[in-house]
C-alpha positions as CSV (number, residue, x, y, z in Angstrom):
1,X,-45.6,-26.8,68.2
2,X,-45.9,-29.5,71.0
3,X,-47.9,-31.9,68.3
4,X,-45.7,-31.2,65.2
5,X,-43.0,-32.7,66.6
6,X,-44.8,-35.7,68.3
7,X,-44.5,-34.1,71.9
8,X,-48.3,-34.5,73.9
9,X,-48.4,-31.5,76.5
10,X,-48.1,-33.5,79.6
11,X,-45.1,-34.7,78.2
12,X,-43.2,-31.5,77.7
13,X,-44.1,-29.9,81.3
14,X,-43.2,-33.6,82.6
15,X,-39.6,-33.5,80.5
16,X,-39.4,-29.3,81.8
17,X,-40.1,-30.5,85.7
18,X,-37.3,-32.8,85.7
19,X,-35.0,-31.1,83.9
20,X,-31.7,-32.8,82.5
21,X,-29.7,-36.0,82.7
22,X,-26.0,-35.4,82.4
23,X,-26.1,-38.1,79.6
24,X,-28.9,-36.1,77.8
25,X,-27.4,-33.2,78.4
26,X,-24.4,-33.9,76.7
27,X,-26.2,-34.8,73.5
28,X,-27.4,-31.3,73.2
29,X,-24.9,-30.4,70.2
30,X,-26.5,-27.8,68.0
31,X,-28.1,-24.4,68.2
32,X,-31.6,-23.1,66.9
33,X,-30.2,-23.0,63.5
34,X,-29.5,-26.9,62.9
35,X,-32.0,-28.1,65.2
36,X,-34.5,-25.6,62.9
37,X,-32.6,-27.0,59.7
38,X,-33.4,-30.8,61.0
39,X,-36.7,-30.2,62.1
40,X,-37.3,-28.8,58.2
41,X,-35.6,-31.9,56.7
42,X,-38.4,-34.0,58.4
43,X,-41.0,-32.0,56.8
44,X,-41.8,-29.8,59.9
45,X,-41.9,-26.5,58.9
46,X,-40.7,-24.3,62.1
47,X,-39.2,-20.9,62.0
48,X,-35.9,-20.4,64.0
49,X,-37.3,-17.7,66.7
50,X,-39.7,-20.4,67.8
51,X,-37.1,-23.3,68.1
52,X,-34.9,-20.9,70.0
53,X,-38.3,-20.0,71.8
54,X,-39.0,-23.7,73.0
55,X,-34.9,-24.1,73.4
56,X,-35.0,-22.0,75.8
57,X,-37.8,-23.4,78.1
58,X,-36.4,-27.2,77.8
59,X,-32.8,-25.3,79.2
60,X,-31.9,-26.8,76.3
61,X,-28.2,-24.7,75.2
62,X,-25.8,-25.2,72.1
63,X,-22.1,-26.0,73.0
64,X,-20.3,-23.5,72.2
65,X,-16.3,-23.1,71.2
66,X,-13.6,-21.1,73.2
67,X,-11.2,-18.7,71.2
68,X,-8.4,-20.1,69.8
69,X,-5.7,-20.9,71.8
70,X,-1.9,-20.9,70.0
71,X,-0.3,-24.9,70.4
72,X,2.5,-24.7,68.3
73,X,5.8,-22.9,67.9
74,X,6.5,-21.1,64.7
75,X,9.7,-21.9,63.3
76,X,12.4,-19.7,61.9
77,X,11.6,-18.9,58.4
78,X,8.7,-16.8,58.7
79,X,9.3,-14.2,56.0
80,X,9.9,-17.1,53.3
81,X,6.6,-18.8,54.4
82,X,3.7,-17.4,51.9
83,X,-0.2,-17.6,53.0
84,X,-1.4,-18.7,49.4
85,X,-4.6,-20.2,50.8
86,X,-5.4,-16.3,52.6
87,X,-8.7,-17.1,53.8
88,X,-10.5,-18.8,50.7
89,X,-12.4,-21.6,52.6
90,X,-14.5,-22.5,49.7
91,X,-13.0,-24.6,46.7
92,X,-15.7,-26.0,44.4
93,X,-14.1,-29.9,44.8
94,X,-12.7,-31.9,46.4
95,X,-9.1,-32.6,47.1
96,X,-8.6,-28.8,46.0
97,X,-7.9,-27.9,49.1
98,X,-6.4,-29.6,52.7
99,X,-5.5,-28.5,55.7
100,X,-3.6,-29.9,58.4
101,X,-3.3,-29.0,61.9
102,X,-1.7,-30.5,65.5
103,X,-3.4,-30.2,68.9
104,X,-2.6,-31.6,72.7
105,X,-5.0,-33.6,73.9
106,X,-4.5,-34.4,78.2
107,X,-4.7,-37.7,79.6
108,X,-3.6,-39.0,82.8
109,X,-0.5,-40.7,81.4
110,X,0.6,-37.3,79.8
111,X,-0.6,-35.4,76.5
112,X,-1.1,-37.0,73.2
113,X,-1.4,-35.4,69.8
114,X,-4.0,-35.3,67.7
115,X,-3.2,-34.4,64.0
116,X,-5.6,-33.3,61.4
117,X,-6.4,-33.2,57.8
118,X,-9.3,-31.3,56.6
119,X,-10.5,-31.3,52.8
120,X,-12.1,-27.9,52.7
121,X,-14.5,-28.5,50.5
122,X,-16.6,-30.7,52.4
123,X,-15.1,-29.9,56.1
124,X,-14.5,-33.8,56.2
125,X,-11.6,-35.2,58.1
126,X,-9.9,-37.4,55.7
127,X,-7.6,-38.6,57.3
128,X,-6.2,-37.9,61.5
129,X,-3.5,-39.6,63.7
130,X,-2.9,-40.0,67.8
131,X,0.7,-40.2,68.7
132,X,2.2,-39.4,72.0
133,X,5.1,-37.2,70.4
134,X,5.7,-34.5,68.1
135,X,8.0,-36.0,65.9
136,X,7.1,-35.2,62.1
137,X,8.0,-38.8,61.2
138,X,4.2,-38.9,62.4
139,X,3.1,-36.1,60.1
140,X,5.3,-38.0,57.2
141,X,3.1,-41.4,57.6
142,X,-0.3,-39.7,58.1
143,X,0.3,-37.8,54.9
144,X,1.5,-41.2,52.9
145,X,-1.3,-42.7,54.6
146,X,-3.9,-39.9,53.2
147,X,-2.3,-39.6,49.6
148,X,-2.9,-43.5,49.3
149,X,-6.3,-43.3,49.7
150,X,-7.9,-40.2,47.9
151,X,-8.6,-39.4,44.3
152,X,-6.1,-37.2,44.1
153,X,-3.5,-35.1,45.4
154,X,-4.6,-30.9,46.4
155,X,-3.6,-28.1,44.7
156,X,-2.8,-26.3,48.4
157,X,-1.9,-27.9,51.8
158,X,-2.4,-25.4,54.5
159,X,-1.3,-24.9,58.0
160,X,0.6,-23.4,60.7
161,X,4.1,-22.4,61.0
162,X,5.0,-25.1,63.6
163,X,8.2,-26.7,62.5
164,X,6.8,-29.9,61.8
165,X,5.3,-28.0,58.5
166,X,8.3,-26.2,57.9
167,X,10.9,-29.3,57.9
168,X,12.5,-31.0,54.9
169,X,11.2,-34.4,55.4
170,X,7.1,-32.3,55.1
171,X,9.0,-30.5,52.1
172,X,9.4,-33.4,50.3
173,X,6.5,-35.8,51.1
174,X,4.3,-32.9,49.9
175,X,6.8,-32.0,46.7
176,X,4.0,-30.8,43.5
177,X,1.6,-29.0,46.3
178,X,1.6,-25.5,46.9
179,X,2.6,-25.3,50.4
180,X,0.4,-22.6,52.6
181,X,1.3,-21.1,56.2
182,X,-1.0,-19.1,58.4
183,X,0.5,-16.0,59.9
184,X,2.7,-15.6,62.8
185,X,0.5,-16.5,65.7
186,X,-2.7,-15.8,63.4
187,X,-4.8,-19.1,63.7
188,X,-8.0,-17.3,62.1
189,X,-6.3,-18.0,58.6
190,X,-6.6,-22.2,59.3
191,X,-9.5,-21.3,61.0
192,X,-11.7,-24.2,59.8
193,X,-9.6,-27.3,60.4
194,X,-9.0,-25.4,64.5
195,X,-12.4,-25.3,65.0
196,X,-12.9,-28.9,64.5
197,X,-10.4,-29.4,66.8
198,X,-12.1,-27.2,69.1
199,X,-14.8,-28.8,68.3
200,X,-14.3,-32.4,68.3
201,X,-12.8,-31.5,72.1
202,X,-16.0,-29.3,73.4
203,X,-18.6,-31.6,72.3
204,X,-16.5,-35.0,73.2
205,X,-13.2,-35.1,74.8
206,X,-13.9,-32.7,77.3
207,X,-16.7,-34.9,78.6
208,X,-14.3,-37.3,79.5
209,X,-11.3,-38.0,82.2
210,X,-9.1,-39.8,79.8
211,X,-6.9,-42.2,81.6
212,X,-4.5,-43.2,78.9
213,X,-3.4,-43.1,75.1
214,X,-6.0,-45.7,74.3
215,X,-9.1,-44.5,75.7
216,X,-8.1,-41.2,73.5
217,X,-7.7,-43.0,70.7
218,X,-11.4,-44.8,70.9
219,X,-12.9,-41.5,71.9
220,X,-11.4,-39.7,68.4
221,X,-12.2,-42.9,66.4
222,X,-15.7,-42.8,67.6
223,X,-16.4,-38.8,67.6
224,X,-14.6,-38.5,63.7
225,X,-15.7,-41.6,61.7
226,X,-18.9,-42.4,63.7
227,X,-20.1,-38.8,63.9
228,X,-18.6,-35.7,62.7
229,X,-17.8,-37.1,59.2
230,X,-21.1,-39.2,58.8
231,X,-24.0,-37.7,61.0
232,X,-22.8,-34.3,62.5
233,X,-24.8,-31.6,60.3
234,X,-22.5,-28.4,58.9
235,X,-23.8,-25.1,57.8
236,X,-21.1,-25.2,55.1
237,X,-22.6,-28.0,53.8
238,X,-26.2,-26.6,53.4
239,X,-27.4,-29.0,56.8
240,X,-25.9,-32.2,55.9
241,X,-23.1,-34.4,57.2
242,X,-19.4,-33.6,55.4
243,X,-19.6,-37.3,54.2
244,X,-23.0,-36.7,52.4
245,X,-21.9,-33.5,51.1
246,X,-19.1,-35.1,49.5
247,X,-21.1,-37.9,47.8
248,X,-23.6,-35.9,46.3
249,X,-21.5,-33.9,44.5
250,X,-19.7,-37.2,43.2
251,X,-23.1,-38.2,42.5
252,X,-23.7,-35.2,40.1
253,X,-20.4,-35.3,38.3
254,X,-21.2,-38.9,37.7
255,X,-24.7,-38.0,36.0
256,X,-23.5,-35.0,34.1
257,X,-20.4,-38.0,32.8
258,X,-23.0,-39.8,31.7
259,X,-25.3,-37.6,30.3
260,X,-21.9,-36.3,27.7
């Protein structure tokens, strides 16, 4: 094992004696299953059991998420607000599917808010905000902002019932898209776009004492365009980054275009 992966022996026992850096340890993002997947896509073939295995002995652990925990308010209209999305997490394109979603994020000058927007079918963040209120004028502008710069508008936009999502100003930016609510205090049915917010604070934010709006603002920057889109691996997206995932599919619809 030790010589597949370009470890000598008195290497390993020297990295196991001294255990880890805080720095290192922090970069210690995946489980046995993507470091196995990784491992494969450099043409080391390694089961899972003995990644785990050697895991294990380098105290080397997987962040892993906390339950959900309920942000928002829901607003008044629940009985008119239909879940048309109801769990189907895997359209077949892109820009079939978004789905948006708020979360605090604490700093020492008070909490900012971090808003969201998923396309499901590559788990990318296309578009996000920071604001320091929870006025939907900021939902308005990151939506204008996102319709500006993809293909295409979705068929669904889905998210909670937080009155940001219920308002008429959200009713009208998103006029022509089948509008999609979770249940009542249910966050399992946006259950993607939370856990990357779960996410994107467990493996980065909470690392940090964040003094003020701007330090939160370079921290989400970084962890979204300069990792989770482009380099973080996802099991939905067979082991690759959401970016990658995207483009290859672009990259067969433009050889099957050509081949007509």
């Amino acid at each position: 094992m030790l010589k597949r992966i370009g470890l000598s022996k008195s290497g390993y026992y020297r990295h196991k004696s001294k255990g880890l850096s805080k720095s290192k340890e922090r970069q210690h993002l995946y489980g046995a299953p993507k470091i196995t997947a990784k491992l494969r896509k450099m043409g080391i073939q390694i089961s899972e059991r003995t990644v785990g295995k050697y895991m294990k002995e380098l105290k080397i652990r997987a962040k892993y998420c906390k339950p959900f925990t309920v942000t928002t308010r829901d607003s008044n209209l629940n009985n008119k607000l239909k879940n048309t999305l109801d769990e189907q997490f895997n359209p077949e394109a892109p820009d079939t599917i978004w789905c948006i979603d708020t979360t605090y994020i604490p700093t020492k000058e008070g909490f900012v808010y971090l808003t969201s927007i998923m396309d499901l079918f590559s788990r990318r963040i296309i578009s996000w905000d920071l604001s320091t209120t929870l006025e939907t004028t900021n939902i308005i502008s990151l939506i204008n902002k996102v319709k500006a710069t993809r293909k295409s508008n979705p068929k669904i936009i889905h998210s909670d019932r937080g009155s940001q999502f219920t308002s008429k100003e959200y009713c009208e930016i998103t006029a022509g898209i089948t509008r999609s609510y979770s249940k009542k205090a249910y966050p399992w049915d946006n259950a993607c776009i939370e856990s990357f917010h779960a996410i994107i604070k467990r493996e980065c934010l909470n690392e940090y004492n964040i003094s003020s709006y701007n330090k939160a603002r370079r921290l989400v920057f970084s962890y979204i365009d300069g990792f989770y889109n482009t380099v973080r691996i996802h099991s939905h997206c067979g082991y690759i980054s959401p970016l990658e995932f995207e483009q290859t599919y672009f990259d067969k619809v433009q050889k099957v275009n050509k081949a007509a």
